[in-house]
N, C-alpha and C positions, 0 to 999 in steps of 0.2 A: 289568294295565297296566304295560311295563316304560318305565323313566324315560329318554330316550336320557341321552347323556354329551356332558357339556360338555367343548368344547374352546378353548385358549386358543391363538391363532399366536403361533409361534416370532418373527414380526418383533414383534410388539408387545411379547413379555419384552424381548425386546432393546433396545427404545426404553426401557422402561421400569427396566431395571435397570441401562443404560447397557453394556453388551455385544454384542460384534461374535456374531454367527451362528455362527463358529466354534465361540465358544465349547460352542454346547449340542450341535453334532456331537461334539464331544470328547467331550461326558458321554456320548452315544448309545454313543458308540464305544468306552467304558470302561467301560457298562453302567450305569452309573445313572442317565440316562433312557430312554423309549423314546419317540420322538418318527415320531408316526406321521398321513399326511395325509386331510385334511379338508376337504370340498369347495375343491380342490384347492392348500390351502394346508397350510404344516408347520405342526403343531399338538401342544399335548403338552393332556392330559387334564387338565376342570379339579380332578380329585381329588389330582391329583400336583404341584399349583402349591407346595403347603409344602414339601415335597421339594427344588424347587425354590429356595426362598429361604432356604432353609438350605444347599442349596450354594451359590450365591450370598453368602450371610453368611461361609462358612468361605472362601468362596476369597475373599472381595475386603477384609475385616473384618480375618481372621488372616495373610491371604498365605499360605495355604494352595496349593500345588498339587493337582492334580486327582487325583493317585495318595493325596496329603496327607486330600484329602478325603474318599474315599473308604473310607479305613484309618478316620478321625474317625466316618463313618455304622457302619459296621461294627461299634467300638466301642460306641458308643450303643447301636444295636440288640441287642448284646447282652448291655449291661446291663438293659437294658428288659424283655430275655426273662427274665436272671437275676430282678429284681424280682418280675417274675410269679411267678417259680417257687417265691421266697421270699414270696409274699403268701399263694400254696398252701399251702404246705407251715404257714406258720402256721394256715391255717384250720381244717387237718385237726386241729395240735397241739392247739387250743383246744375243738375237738369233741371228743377223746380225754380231756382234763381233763375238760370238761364231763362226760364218761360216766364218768369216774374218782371225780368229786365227787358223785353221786347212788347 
């Protein structure tokens, strides 16, 4: 059974976050959303809505620009990956001790 995907329209972010339309063509347009239609209204995925308010947060919160924001998600992400890598790489250490101590 696969689950369909929820979508949210694009005029209701904009009611609700206080933003002209334009605005989320620009993310489209700059790549960080993809806002794709849904019985025949724009719509963005409702898995991508935090996405969403976190650009929203960085551009309306910080005065952030959209190139601004963009660099900001980037960032993030790839301390997120580093973390991982460092959660790894500790896991492995601690197994190596463990097999060191026995």
């Amino acid at each position: 059974m696969t689950k369909e995907k929820e979508y949210i329209p694009v005029v209701q972010l904009c009611a609700c976050y206080k933003v002209e339309i334009a605005f989320f063509i620009e993310l489209q347009d700059i790549g960080l959303i993809e806002i794709t239609t849904h019985e025949k209204q724009q719509c963005i995925p409702q898995e991508r809505i935090s996405d969403v308010e976190k650009i929203v947060r960085l551009h309306k919160e910080l005065g952030l620009n959209l190139e601004g924001v963009d660099v900001v998600l980037n960032l993030l992400q790839k301390v997120d990956q580093l973390q991982s890598d460092l959660t790894k790489t500790k896991n492995r250490l601690r197994l190596y001790e463990d097999q060191q101590e026995n």
